[in-house]
C-alpha positions in Angstrom: 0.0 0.0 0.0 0.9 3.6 -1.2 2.3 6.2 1.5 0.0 8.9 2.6 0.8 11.3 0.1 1.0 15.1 1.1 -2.8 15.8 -0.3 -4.5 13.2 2.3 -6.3 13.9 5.8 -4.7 15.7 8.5 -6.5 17.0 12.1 -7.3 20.5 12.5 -5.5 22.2 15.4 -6.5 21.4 18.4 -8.1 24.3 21.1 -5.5 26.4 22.9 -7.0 25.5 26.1 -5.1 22.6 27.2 -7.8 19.6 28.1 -7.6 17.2 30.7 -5.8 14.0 30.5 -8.0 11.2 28.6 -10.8 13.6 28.4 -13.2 12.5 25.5 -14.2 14.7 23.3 -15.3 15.1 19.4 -12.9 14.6 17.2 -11.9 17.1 14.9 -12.8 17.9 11.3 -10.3 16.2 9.0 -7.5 18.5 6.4 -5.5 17.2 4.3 -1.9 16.3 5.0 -0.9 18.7 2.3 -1.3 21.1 4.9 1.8 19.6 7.2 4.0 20.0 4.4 3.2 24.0 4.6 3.7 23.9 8.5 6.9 22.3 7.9 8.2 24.7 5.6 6.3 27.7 6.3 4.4 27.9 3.5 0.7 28.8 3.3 -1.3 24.7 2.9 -2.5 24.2 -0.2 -6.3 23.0 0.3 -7.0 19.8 -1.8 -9.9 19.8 -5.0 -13.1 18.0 -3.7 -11.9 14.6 -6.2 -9.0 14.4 -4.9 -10.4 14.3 -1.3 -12.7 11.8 -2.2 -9.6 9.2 -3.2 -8.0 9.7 -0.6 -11.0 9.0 1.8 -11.4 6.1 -0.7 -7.9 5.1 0.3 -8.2 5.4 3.9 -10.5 2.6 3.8 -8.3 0.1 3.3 -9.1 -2.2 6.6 -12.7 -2.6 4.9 -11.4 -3.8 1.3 -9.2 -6.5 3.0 -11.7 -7.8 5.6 -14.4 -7.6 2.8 -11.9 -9.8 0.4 -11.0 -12.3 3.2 -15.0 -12.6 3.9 -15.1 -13.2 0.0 -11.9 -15.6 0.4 -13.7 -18.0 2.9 -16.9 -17.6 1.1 -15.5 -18.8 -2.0 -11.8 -19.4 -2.0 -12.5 -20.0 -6.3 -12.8 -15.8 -7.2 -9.2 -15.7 -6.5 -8.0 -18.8 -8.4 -6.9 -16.4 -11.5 -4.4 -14.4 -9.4 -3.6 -17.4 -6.8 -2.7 -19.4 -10.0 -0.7 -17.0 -11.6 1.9 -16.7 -7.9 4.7 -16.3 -7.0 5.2 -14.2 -10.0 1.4 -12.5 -9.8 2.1 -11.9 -5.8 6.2 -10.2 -6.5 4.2 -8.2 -9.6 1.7 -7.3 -7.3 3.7 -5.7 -4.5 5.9 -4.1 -6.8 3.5 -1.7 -7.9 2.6 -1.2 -4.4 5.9 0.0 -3.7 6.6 1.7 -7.1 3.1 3.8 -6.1 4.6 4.7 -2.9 7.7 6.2 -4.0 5.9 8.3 -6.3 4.2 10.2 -3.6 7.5 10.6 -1.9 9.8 13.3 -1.6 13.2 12.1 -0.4 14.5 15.8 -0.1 11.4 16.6 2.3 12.0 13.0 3.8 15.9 13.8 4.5 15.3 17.6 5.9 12.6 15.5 8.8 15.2 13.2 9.5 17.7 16.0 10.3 15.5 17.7 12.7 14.3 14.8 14.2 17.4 12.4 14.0 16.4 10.7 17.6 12.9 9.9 17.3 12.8 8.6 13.7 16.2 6.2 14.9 14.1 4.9 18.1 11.3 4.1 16.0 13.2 2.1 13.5 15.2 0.3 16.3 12.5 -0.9 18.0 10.1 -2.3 14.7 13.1 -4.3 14.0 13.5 -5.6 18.0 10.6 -5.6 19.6 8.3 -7.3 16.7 11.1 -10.2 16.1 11.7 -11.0 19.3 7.8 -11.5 20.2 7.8 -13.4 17.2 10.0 -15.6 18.2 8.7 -16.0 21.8 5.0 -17.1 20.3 6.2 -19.3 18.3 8.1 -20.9 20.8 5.3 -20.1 23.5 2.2 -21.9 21.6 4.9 -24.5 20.1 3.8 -23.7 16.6 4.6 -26.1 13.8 7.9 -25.4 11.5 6.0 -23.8 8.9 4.1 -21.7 11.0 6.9 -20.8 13.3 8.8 -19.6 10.6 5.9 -17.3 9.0 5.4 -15.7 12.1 8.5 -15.0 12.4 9.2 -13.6 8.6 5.9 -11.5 9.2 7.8 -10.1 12.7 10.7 -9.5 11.0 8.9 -7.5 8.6 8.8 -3.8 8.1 6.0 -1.1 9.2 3.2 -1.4 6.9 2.2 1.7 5.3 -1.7 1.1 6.1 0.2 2.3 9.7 0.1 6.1 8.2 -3.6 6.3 7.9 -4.4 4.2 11.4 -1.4 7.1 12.8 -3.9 10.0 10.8 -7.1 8.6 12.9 -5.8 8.5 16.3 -4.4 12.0 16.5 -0.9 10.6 16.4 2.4 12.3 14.8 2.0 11.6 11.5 5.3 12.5 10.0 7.1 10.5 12.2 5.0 7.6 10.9 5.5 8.6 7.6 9.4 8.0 8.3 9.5 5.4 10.4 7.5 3.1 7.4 10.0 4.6 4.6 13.5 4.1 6.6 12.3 0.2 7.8 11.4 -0.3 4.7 14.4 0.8 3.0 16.7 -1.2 5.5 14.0 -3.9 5.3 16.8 -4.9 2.1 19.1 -6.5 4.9 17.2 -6.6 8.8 14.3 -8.6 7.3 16.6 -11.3 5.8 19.0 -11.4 8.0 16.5 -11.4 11.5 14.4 -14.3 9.8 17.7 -16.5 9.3 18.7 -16.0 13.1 15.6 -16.5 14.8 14.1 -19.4 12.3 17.2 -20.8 11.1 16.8 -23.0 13.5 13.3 -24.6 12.3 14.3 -25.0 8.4 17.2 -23.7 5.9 16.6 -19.8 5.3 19.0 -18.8 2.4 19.1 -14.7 3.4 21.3 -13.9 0.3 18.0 -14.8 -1.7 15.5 -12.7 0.3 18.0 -9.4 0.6 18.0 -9.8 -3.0 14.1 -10.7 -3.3 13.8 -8.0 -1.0 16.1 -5.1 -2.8 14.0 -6.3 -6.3 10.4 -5.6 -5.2 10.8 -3.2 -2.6 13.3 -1.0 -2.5 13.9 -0.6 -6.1 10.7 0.2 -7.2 10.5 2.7 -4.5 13.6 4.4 -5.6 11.9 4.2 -9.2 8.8 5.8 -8.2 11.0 8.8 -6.5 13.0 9.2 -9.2 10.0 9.2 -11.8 8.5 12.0 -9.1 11.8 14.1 -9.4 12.7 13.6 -13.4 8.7 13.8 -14.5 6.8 15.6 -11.9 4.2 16.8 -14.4 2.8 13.5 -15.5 3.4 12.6 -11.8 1.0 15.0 -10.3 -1.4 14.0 -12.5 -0.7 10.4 -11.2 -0.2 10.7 -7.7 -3.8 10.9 -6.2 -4.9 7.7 -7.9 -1.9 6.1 -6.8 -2.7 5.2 -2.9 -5.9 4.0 -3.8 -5.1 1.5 -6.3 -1.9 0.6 -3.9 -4.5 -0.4 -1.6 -7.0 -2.3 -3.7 -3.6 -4.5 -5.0 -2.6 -5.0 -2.1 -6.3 -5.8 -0.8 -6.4 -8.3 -3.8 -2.7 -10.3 -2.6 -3.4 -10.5 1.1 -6.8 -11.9 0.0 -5.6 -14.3 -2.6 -3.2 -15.9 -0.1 -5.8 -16.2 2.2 -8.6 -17.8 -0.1 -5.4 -20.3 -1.0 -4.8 -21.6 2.5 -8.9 -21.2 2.9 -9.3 -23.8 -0.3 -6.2 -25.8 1.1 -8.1 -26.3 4.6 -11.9 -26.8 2.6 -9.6 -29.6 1.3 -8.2 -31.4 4.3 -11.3 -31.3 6.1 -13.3 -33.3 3.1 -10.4 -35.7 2.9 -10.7 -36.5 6.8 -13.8 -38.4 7.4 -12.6 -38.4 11.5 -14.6 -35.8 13.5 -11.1 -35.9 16.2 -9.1 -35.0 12.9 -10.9 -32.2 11.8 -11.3 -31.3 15.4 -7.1 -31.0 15.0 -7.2 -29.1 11.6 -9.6 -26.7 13.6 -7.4 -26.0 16.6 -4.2 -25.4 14.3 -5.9 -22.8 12.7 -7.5 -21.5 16.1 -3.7 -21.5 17.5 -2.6 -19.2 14.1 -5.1 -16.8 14.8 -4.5 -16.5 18.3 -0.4 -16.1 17.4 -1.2 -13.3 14.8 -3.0 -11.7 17.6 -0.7 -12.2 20.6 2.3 -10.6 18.3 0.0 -7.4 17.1 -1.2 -7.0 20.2 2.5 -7.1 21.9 3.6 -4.7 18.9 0.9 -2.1 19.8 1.5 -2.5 24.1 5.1 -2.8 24.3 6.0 0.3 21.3 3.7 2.9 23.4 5.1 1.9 26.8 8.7 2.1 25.2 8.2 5.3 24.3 6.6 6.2 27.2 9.5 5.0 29.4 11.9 7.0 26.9 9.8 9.9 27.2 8.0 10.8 24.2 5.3 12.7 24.2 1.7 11.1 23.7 1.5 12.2 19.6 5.0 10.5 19.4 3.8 7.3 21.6 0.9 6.9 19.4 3.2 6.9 16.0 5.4 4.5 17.4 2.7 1.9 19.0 0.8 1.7 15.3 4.3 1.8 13.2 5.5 -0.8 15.5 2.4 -3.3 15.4 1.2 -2.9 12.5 3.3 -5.0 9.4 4.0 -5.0 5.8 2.1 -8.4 5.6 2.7 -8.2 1.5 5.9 -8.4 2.2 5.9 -11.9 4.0 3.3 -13.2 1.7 5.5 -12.5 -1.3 8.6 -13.9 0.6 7.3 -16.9 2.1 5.8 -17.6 -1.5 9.2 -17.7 -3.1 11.3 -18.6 -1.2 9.6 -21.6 0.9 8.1 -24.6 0.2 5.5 -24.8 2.4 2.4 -23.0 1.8 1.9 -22.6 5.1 4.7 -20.2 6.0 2.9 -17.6 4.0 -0.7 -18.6 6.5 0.4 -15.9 9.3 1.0 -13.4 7.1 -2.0 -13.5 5.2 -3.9 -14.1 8.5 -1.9 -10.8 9.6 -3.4 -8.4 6.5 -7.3 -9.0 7.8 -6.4 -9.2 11.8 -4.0 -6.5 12.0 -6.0 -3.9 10.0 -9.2 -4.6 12.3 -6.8 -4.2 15.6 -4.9 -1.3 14.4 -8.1 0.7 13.4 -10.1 -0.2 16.1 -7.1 1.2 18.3 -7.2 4.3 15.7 -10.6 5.3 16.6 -10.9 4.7 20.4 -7.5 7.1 20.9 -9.2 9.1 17.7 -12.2 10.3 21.2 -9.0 10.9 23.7 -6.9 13.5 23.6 -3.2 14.0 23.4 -2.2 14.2 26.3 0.1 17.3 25.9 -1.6 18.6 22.1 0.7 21.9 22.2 3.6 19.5 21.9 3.1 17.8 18.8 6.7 17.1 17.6 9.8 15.7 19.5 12.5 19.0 19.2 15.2 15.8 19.3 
């Protein structure tokens, strides 16, 4: 899924009156994120046409079109059979233009100055994505003794970068959205060596990981079609900003379409097993491996989520900076391990968590969105870390 661009929803300011902590209250009327690049720079917002608003509330919605596809999936696994039969090249095609459409709504100049003038926050967020969500996938895995197959998806999805789907849940609850905006470019950028080289440590251990094979998988569908996508901004901004609002929301619909073909596969796969065992016990089994999936796709969000907001509680963020850092943290680029797992392993089980991952953590992450989305910063005059 695309990056927010700099034309999508943004809070209005908040009163002057400082609130109490966790008071509830309305939430504010939405602007466009245009309007952060002007505060950044000092220059006046630009206000969005009434189209392009209507994309990019489109795009928002990308929780909805992945739960409605994995409804469709178990409904009838078959209305994905001409994509699903057309992987792993149809899935690396897939999330390619994903990432192509998010580096055209990026500016790495704009990117770079944020980094600058926020060096410390932007590095704690990146450090813990790539410790605290591997090492929780490690410890359910081992905690629920989870298959081989499974133990190693789980842990390629924890190993994973932020998920861009992270900036809009970040938009909702009042959090810093630039910072999330940074935190899911630089994971994903290093994503090229951490992801490979994280999976090979912590699931090494269950089957052969060749990491030389996903840095490169990695570098080919991520990071190069970003770098694509910024350069084609830079060199051909004209056609680009004719592009750019359409691009989120078709990033989303894709990658709608691949988490849901994955799922409708292992859906199909599990139809399958249960008509080939006649044993009530036996299907009784299939049932409580899939129960013990979900439950492991939840336990690792919802450690993502807790563990990022009290981490940068105890380093002392403020709450707008807490909030980024809790969504960028839980919430992963489940393409990503879908793709990976599809290429590179055997099993069509590794890519089960993953897939699981796209419907589950979208429902926790916007469900979180909105319940912070009625409680207030807790310090709303302080919306960016002077670090």
């Amino acid at each position: 899924m695309a990056l927010l661009p700099l034309h999508l929803l943004l809070p209005l300011p908040l009163s002057p009156l400082r609130p109490p902590k966790l008071h509830l209250h309305r939430p504010a009327k939405l602007r466009t994120i245009r309007s952060l690049a002007g505060t950044l720079d000092g220059a006046s917002p630009e206000k969005p046409r009434r189209w392009e608003r209507a994309l990019s509330a489109a795009a928002s919605l990308y929780p909805v079109y992945v739960t409605l596809g994995g409804a469709a999936a178990c409904a009838n696994p078959g209305a994905f059979t001409w994509f699903v039969q057309r992987g792993p090249a149809s899935y690396s095609f897939a999330l390619g233009f994903i990432m192509l459409a998010m580096g055209l709504t990026l500016e790495l100049r704009d990117l770079l100055g944020l980094f600058r003038k926020r060096p410390f926050s932007i590095l704690f967020g990146c450090v813990a994505q790539y410790t605290i969500m591997p090492a929780f996938g490690a410890i359910v895995s081992k905690a629920l003794n989870l298959p081989p197959s499974l133990s190693v998806g789980l842990i390629l999805l924890a190993c994973c970068p932020g998920g861009t789907a992270s900036n809009v849940v970040t938009l909702i609850a009042q959090g810093d959205v630039p910072l999330s905006i940074v935190m899911t470019v630089c994971t994903t950028l290093t994503a090229v060596v951490l992801t490979p080289l994280l999976t090979k440590i912590l699931a090494g251990a269950y089957v052969p990981v060749d990491a030389v094979k996903l840095s490169l998988s990695t570098l080919q569908i991520v990071v190069a079609p970003i770098l694509l996508g910024s350069y084609m901004q830079s060199t051909f901004p004209a056609a680009v900003k004719v592009v750019t609002p359409f691009a989120p929301l078709l990033a989303v619909l894709v990658s709608s379409l691949l988490a849901s073909s994955v799922f409708s596969e292992n859906v199909a796969r599990l139809k399958t097993s249960l008509a080939d065992t006649p044993y009530a016990s036996d299907q009784g089994a299939i049932f409580g491996d899939l129960k013990t999936v979900i439950l492991s796709v939840l336990l690792l969000h919802l450690a993502g989520f807790f563990v990022g907001y009290l981490s940068a509680a105890i380093c002392g963020f403020k709450e707008r900076q807490r909030r980024a850092i809790s969504i960028e943290v839980g919430m992963q680029n489940s393409s990503l391990g879908v793709v990976l797992a599809t290429a590179h392993f055997s099993s069509p089980l590794v890519a089960l968590p993953a897939a699981l991952s796209a419907i589950i953590m979208n429902i926790m992450g916007s469900s979180l969105g909105f319940v912070w989305r009625y409680v207030d910063p807790s310090d709303p005059s302080d919306t960016r870390n002077e670090s």
